[in-house]
N, C-alpha and C positions, 0 to 999 in steps of 0.2 A: 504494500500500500504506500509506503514510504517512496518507491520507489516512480507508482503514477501522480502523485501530489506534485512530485520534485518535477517530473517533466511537463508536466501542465502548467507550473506556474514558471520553466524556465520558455514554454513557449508563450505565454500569456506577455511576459515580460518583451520577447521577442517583438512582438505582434507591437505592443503596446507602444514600443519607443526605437522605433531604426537608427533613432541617432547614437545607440552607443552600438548595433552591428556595425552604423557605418564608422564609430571611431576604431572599432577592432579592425576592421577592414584597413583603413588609415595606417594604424601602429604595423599592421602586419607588415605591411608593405616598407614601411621605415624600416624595422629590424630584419626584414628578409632583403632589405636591397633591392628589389622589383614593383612591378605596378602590379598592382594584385584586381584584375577583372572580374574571375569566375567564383568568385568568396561568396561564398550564403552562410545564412544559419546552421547549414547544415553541415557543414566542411570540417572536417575533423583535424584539429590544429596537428598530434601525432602522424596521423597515418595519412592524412593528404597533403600536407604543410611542410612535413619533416622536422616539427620543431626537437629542440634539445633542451637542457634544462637552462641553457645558458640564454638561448632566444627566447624562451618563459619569462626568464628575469628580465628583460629589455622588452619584452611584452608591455609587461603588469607595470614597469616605470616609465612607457611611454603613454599609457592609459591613465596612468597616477597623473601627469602631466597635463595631456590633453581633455580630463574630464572633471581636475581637480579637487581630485579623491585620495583617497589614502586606502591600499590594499592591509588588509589585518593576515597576515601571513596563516595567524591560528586560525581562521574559518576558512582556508582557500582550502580544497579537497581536491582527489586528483578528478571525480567526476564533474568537475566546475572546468576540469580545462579539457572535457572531450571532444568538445566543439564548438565554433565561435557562439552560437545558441545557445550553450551551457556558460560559456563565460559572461556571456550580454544578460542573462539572469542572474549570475552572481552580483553582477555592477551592480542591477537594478537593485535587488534586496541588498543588498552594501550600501548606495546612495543615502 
């Protein structure tokens, strides 16, 4: 149950507000070096992205930056970074 709750309210979040997909889409592009087109919600930062833990941390401080927030390292999970849709739900309940 835990499990349908979490996805619905990280799509609800999704839905809600494109401005923090499109600043993930933004940072992605800054810390991978490229213009990043084909990015949705759905793109999975590991296995379609290639990130490493190192482009993680250049992630999360370039979104700290651009949305003027402050990530809490103790509530980041690794299921908050499966996909930019999981992370643009984090933002939002973070915000």
């Amino acid at each position: 149950m835990t499990t349908v709750a979490h996805t619905s309210a990280t799509t609800d979040a999704v839905a809600a507000d494109p401005e923090i997909v499109a600043a993930i889409v933004t940072a992605l592009g800054d810390v991978l070096g490229q213009d990043l087109t084909d990015i949705t919600a759905e793109t999975r930062l590991f296995d379609d992205l290639s990130l490493d833990s190192t482009a993680v941390l250049g992630l999360l401080m370039a979104l700290e930056d651009a949305m003027g927030m402050e990530v809490d390292p103790e509530s980041l999970q690794q299921h908050h970074l499966e996909s930019v849709g999981a992370l643009a739900g984090f933002i939002a309940e973070s915000r």
